[in-house]
Each structure stands twice: as structure tokens, then as C-alpha cells.
C-alpha positions in Angstrom: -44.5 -4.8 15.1 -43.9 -8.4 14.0 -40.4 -9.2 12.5 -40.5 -10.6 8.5 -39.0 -14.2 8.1 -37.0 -13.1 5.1 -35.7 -16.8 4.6 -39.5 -18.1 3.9 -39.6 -15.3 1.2 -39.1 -16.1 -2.5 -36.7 -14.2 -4.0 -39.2 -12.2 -6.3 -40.7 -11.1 -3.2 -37.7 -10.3 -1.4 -36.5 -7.7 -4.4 -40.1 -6.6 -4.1 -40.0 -5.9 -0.6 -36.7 -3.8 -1.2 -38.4 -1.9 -4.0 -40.8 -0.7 -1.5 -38.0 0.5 0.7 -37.2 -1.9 3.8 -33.2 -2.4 2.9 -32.9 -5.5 5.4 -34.3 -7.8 3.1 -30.9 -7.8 0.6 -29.6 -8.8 3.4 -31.2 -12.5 2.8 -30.6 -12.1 -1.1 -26.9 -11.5 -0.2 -26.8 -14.2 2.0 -28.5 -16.4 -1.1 -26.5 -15.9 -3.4 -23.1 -14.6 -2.5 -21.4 -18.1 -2.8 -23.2 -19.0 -5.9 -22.2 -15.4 -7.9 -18.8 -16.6 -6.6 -18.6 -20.0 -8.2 -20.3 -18.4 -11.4 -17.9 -15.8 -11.7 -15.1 -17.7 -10.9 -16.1 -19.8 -14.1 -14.9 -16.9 -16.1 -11.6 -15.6 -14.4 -10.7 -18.4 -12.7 -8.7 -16.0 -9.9 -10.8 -16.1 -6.6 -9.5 -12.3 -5.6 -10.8 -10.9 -9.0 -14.2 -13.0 -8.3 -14.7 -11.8 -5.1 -14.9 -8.3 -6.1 -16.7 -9.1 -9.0 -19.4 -10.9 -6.5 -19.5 -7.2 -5.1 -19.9 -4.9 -7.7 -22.6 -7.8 -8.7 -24.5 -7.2 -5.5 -24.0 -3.6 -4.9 -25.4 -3.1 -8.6 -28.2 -5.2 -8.0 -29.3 -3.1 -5.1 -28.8 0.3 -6.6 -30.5 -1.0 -9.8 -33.5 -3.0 -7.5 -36.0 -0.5 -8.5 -35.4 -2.0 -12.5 -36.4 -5.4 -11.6 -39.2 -6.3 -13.0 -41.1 -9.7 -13.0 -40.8 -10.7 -16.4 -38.0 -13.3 -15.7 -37.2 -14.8 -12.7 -34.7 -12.6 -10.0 -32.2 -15.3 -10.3 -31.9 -14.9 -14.1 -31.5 -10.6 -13.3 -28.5 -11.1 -10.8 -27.1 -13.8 -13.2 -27.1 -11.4 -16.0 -25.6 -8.5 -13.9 -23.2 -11.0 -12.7 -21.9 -11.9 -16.6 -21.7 -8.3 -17.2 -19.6 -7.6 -14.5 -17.1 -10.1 -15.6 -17.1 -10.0 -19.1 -16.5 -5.9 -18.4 -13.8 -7.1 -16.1 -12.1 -9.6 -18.6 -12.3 -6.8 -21.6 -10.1 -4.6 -19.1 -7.5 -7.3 -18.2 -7.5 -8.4 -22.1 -6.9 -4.6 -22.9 -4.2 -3.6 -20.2 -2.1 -7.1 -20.6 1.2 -6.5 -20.9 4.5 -8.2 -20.8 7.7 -7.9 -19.7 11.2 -7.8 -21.9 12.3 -11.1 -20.1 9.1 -12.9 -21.1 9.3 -11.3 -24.8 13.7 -12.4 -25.2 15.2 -15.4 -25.3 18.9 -16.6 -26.0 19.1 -16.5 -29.2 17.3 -13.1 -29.6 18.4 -10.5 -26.7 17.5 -6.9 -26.6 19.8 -3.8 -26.7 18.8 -0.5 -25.6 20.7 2.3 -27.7 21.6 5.4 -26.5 20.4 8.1 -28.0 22.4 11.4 -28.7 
């Protein structure tokens, strides 16, 4: 059995080739565009932990969604999409969950006092 050069492969024929079941060709898609989700979705948060993670949910949704891809638009324009997604869903939850602490909310002139109740 002859081995597949995945890295002569387009990437429309790479996601094809993992529709039809042989898993090792994500492999070369992960490998193409790991640093480039990266960059992209650093764009948006601008934090390089948050991105990373982000980079993952990106790729692990693109290959439990592969068997959705279809040819209409380019792959690169699929895993860009599921990329935004990912981190505009991400930036909704940090938005929602912001919070603040009473030392950032006081200053001088304006200090807080707890009362007891009784």
C-alpha cells in the first residue's frame, strides 16, 4: 500500500478524503492552518491563551462537522467561518460574565460602607 502525500493535496481534497474516513489527513489541515486560526482569532481577543483554545474548539469542530462540508465555497472560507463563530461565542460570554471589583467601582471621594443588618 502506497503512502498519500497529504502536503500535495488541496485542501478541498484533503476534507474530502476525511469524509470518506481516513482521519490522518486532518492531520495536514491542522498542520495548515493552526497558526493562521491563531493569528485570526487573536484579531478578536487579543489574549493568546483565550486564542489558543479557541484555535481548538475551531479544529475539533471542523472535524466532527467534516461530513457538512460541502464544495460550494472554498474549505478555507468553512474553517474561517467556524473560526469567527467560535470567538464571537467566546466574546458574548466574557462580555456577559464581566465583572468588577469594589476597588475598581470606589474612589476617594466616594467609599463604600457595608451595613449591618439586624
Amino acid at each position: 500500500m502506497s503512502r498519500i502525500d497529504y502536503s500535495s493535496l488541496t485542501d478541498e481534497k484533503l476534507i474530502k478524503i476525511v469524509q470518506n474516513g481516513d482521519d490522518t489527513a486532518f492531520n495536514e489541515i491542522v498542520n495548515r492552518y493552526r497558526d493562521k486560526l491563531l493569528n485570526y482569532i487573536n484579531g478578536f481577543m487579543n489574549e493568546i491563551a483565550v486564542s489558543e483554545n479557541l484555535v481548538q474548539d475551531t479544529l475539533l469542530k471542523a472535524y466532527t462537522n467534516a461530513d457538512k462540508y460541502q464544495e460550494i465555497a472554498k474549505f478555507s472560507t468553512w474553517i474561517y467561518t467556524i473560526a469567527k463563530n467560535c470567538a464571537l461565542t467566546e466574546y458574548r460570554k466574557i462580555k456577559r460574565r464581566k465583572t468588577f471589583s469594589f476597588s475598581q467601582l470606589s474612589s476617594k471621594d466616594n467609599e463604600f460602607t457595608l451595613e449591618r443588618i439586624q
